[in-house]
Backbone as XML, in Angstrom:
<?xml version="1.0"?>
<chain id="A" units="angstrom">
  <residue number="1" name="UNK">
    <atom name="N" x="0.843" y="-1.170" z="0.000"/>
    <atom name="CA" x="0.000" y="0.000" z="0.000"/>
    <atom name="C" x="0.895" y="1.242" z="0.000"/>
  </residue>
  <residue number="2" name="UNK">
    <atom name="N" x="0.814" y="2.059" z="-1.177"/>
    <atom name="CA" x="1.278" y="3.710" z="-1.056"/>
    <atom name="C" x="0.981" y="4.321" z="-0.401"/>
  </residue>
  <residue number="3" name="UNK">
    <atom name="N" x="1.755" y="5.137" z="0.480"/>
    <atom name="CA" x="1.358" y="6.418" z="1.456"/>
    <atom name="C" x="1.363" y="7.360" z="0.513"/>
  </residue>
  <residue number="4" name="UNK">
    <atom name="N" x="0.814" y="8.281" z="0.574"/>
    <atom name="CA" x="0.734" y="10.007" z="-0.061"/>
    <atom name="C" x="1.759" y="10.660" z="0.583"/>
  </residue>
  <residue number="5" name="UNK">
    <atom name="N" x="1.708" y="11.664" z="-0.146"/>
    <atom name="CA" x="3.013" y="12.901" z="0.716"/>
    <atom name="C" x="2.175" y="13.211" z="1.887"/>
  </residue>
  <residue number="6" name="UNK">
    <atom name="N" x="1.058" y="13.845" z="2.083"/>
    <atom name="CA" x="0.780" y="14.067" z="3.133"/>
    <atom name="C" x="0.701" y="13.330" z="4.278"/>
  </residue>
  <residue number="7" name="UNK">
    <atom name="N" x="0.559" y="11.575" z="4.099"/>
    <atom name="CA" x="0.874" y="11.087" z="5.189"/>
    <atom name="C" x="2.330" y="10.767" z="5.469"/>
  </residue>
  <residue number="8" name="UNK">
    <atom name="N" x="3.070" y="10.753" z="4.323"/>
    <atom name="CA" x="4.190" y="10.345" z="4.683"/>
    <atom name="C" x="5.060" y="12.019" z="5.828"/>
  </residue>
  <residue number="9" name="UNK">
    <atom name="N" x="4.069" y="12.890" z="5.417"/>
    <atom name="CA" x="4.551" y="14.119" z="6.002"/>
    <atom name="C" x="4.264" y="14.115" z="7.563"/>
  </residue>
  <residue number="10" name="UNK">
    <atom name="N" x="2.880" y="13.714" z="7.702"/>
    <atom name="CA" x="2.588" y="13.448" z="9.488"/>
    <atom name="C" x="3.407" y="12.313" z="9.946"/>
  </residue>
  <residue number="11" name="UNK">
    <atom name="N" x="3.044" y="11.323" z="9.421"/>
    <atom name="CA" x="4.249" y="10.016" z="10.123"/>
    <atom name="C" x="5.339" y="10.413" z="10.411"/>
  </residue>
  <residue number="12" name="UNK">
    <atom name="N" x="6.150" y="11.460" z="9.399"/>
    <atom name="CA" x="7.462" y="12.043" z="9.916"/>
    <atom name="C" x="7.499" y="12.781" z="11.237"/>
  </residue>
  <residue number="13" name="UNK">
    <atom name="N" x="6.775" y="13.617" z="11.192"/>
    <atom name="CA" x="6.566" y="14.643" z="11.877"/>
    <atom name="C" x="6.363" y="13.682" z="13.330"/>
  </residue>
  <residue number="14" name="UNK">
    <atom name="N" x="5.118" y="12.755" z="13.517"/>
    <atom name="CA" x="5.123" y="12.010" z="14.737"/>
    <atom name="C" x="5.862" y="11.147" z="15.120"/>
  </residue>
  <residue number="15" name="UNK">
    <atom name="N" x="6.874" y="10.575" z="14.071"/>
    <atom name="CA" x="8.144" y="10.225" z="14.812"/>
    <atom name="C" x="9.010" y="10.854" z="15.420"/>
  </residue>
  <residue number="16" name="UNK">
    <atom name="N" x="9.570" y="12.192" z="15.132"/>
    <atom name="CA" x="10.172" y="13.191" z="15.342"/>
    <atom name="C" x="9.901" y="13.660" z="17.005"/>
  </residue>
  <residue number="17" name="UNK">
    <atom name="N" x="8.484" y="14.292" z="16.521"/>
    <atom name="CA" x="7.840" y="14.155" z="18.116"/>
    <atom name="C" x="8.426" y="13.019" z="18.908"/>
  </residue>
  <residue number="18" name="UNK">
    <atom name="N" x="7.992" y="11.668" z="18.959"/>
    <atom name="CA" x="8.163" y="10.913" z="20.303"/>
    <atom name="C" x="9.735" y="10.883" z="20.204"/>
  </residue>
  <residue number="19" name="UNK">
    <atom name="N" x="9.773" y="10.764" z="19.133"/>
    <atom name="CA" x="11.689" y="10.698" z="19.483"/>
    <atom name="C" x="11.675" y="12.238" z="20.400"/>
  </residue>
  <residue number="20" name="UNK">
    <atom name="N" x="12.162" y="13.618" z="20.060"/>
    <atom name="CA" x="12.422" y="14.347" z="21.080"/>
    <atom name="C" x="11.500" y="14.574" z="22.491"/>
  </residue>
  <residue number="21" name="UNK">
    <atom name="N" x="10.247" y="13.884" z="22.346"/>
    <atom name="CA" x="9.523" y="13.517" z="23.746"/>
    <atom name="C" x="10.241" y="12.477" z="24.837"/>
  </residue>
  <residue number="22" name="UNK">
    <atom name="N" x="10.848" y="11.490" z="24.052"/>
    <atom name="CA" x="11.518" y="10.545" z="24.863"/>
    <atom name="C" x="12.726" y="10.559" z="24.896"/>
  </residue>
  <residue number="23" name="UNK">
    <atom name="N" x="13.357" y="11.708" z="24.285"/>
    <atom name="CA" x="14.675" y="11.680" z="24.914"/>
    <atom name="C" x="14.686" y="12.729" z="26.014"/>
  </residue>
  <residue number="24" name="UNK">
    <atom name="N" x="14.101" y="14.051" z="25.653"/>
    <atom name="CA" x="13.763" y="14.880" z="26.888"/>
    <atom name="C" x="12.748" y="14.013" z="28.519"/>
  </residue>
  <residue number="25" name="UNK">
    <atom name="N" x="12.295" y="13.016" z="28.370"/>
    <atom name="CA" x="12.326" y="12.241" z="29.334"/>
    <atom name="C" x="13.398" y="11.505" z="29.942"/>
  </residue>
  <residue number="26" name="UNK">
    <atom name="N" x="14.300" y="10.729" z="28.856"/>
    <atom name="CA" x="15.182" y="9.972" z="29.532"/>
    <atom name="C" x="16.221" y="11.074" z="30.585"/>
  </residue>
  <residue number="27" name="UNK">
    <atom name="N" x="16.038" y="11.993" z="29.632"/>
    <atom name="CA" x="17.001" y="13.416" z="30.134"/>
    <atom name="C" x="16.892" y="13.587" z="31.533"/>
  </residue>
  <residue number="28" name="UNK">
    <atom name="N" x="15.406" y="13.939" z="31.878"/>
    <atom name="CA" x="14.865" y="14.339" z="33.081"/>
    <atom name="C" x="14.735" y="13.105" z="34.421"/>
  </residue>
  <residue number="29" name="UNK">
    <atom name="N" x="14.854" y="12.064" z="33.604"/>
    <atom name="CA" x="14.165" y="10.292" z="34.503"/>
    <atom name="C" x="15.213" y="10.913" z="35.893"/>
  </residue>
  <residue number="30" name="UNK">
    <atom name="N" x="16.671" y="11.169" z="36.065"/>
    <atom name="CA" x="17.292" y="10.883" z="36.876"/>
    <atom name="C" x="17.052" y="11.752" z="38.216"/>
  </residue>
  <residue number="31" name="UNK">
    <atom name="N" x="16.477" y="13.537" z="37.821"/>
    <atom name="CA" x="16.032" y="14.088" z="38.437"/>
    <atom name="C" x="14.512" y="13.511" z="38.823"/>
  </residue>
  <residue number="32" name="UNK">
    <atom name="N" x="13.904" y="12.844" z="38.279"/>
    <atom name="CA" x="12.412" y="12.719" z="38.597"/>
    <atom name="C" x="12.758" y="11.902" z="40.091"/>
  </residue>
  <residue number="33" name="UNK">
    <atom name="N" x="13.659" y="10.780" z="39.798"/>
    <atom name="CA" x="14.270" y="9.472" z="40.437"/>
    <atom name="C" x="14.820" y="10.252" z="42.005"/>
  </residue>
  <residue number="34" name="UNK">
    <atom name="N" x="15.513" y="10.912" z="42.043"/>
    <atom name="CA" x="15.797" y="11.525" z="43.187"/>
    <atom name="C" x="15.051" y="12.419" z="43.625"/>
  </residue>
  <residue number="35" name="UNK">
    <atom name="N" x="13.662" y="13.138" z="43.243"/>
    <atom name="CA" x="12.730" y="13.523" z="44.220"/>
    <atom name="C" x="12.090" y="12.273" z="44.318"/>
  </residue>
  <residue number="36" name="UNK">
    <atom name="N" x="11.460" y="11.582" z="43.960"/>
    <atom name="CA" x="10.763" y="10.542" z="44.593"/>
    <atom name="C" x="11.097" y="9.857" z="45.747"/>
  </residue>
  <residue number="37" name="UNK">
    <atom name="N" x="12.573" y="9.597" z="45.580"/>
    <atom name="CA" x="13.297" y="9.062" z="46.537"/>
    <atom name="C" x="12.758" y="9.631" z="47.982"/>
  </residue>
  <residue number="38" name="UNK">
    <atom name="N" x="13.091" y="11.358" z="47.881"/>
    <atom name="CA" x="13.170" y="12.208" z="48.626"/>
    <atom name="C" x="11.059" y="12.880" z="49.478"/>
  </residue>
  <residue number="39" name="UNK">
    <atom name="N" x="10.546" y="12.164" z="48.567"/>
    <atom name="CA" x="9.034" y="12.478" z="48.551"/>
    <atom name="C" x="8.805" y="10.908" z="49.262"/>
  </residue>
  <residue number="40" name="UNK">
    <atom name="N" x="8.799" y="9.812" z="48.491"/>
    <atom name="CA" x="9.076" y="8.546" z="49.528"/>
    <atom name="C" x="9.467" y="8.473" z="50.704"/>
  </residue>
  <residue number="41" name="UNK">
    <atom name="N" x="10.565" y="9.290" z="51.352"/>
    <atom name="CA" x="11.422" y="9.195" z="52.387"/>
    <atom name="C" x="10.035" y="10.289" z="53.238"/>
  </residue>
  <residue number="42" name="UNK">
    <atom name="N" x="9.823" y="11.144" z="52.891"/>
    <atom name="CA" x="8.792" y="12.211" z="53.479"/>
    <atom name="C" x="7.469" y="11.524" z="53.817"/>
  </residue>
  <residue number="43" name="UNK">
    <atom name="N" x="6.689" y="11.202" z="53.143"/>
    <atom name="CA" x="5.258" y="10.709" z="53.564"/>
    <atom name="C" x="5.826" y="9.555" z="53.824"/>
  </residue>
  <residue number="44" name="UNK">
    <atom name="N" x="6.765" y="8.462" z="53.643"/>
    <atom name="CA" x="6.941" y="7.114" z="54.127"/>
    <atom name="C" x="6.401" y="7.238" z="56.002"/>
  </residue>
  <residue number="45" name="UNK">
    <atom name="N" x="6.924" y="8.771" z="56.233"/>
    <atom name="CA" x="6.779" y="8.705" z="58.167"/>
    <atom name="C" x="5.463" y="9.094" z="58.200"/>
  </residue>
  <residue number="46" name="UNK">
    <atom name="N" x="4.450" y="9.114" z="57.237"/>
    <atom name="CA" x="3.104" y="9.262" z="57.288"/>
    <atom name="C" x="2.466" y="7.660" z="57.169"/>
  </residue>
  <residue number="47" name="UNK">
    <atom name="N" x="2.801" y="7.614" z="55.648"/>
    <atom name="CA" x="1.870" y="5.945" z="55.701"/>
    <atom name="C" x="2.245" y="5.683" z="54.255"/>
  </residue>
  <residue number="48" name="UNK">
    <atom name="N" x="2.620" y="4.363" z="54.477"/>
    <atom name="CA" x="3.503" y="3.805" z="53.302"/>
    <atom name="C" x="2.317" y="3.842" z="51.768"/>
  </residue>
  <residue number="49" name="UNK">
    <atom name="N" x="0.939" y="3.791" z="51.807"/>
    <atom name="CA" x="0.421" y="3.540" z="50.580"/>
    <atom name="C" x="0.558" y="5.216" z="50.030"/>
  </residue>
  <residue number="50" name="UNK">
    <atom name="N" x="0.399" y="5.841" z="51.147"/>
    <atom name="CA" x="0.329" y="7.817" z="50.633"/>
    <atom name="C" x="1.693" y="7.736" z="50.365"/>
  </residue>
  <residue number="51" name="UNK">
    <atom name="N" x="2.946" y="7.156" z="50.401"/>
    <atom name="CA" x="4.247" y="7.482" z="50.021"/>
    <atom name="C" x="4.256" y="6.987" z="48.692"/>
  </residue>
  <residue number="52" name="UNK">
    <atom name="N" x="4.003" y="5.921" z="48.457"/>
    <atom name="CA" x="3.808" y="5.144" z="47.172"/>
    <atom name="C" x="2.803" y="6.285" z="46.256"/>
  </residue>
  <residue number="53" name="UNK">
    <atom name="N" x="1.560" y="6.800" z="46.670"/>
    <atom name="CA" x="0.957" y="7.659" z="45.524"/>
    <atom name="C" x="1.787" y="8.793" z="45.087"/>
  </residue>
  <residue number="54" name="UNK">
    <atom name="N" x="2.546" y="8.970" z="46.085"/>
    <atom name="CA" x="3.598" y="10.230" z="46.022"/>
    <atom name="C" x="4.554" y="10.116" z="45.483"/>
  </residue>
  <residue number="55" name="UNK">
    <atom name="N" x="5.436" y="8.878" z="45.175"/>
    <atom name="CA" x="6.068" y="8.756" z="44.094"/>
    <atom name="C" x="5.495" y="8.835" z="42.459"/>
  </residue>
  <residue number="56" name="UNK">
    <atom name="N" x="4.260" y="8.000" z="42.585"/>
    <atom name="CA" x="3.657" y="8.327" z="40.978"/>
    <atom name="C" x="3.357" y="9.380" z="40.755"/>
  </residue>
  <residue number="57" name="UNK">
    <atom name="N" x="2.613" y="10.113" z="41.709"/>
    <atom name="CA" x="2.638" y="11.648" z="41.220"/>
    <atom name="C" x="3.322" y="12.697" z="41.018"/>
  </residue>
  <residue number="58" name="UNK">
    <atom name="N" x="5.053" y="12.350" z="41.483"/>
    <atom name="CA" x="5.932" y="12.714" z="40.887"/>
    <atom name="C" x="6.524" y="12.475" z="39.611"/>
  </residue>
  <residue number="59" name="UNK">
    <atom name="N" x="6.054" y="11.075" z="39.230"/>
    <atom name="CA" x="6.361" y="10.644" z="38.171"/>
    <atom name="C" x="5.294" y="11.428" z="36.605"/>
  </residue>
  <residue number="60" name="UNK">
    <atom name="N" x="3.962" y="11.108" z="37.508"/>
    <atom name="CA" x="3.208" y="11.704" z="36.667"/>
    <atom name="C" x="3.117" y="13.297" z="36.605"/>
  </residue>
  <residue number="61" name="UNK">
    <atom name="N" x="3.588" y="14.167" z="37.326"/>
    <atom name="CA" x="3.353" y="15.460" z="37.004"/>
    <atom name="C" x="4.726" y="15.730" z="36.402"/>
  </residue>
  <residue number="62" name="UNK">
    <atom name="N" x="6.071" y="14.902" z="36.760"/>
    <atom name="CA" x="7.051" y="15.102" z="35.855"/>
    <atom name="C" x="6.427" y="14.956" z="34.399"/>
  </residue>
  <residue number="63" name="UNK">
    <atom name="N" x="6.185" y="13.549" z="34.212"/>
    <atom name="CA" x="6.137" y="13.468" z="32.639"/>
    <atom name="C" x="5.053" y="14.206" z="31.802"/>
  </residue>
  <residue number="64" name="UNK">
    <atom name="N" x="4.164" y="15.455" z="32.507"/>
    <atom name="CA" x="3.149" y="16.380" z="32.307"/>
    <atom name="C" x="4.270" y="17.618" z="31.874"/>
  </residue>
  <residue number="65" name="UNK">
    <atom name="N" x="5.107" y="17.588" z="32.775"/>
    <atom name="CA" x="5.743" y="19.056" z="32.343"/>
    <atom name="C" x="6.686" y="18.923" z="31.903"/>
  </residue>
  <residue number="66" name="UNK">
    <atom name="N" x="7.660" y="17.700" z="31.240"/>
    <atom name="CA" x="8.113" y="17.399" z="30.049"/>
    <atom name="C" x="7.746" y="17.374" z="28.869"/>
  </residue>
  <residue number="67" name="UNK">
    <atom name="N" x="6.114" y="17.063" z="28.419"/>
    <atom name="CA" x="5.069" y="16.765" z="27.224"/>
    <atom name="C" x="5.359" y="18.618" z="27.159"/>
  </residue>
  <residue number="68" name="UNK">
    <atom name="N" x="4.958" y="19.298" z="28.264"/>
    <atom name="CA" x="4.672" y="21.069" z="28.419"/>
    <atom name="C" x="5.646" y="21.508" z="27.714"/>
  </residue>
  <residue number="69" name="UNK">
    <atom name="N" x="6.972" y="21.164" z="27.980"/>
    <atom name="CA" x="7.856" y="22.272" z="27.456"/>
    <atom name="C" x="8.415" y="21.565" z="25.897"/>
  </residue>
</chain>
C-alpha cells in the first residue's frame, strides 16, 4: 500500500515528536528518580500507601511538564 506525501509528512513529523519527547524524558528520569526518593522518604513517616501515591505523582506530574515544554 502507497502512502501520499501528506501522510508520509505526518508520520514524519510524529516520529520526530516521540523521538524528542523521549529523549527529553530519559534526560529528566534521573532528576524525577531523586525527588521521589526524597518524597518517599517524606510521607513514608506518614503511611507507606500515601508514600507510594507520592512517588507516581511525581512521576506523573514530571512526565506532564516534560510533554509542556
Amino acid at each position: 500500500m502507497k502512502m501520499g506525501i501528506v501522510t508520509e509528512w505526518i508520520v514524519g513529523r510524529a516520529k520526530e515528536g516521540m523521538t524528542d519527547l523521549l529523549a527529553e524524558y530519559i534526560t529528566v528520569s534521573p532528576l524525577l528518580v531523586g525527588v521521589s526518593i526524597g518524597v518517599y522518604a517524606f510521607l513514608n513517616m506518614v503511611s507507606k500507601g500515601l508514600a507510594k501515591l507520592g512517588v507516581i505523582g511525581v512521576f506523573l506530574y514530571g512526565g506532564m511538564i516534560v510533554i509542556t515544554n
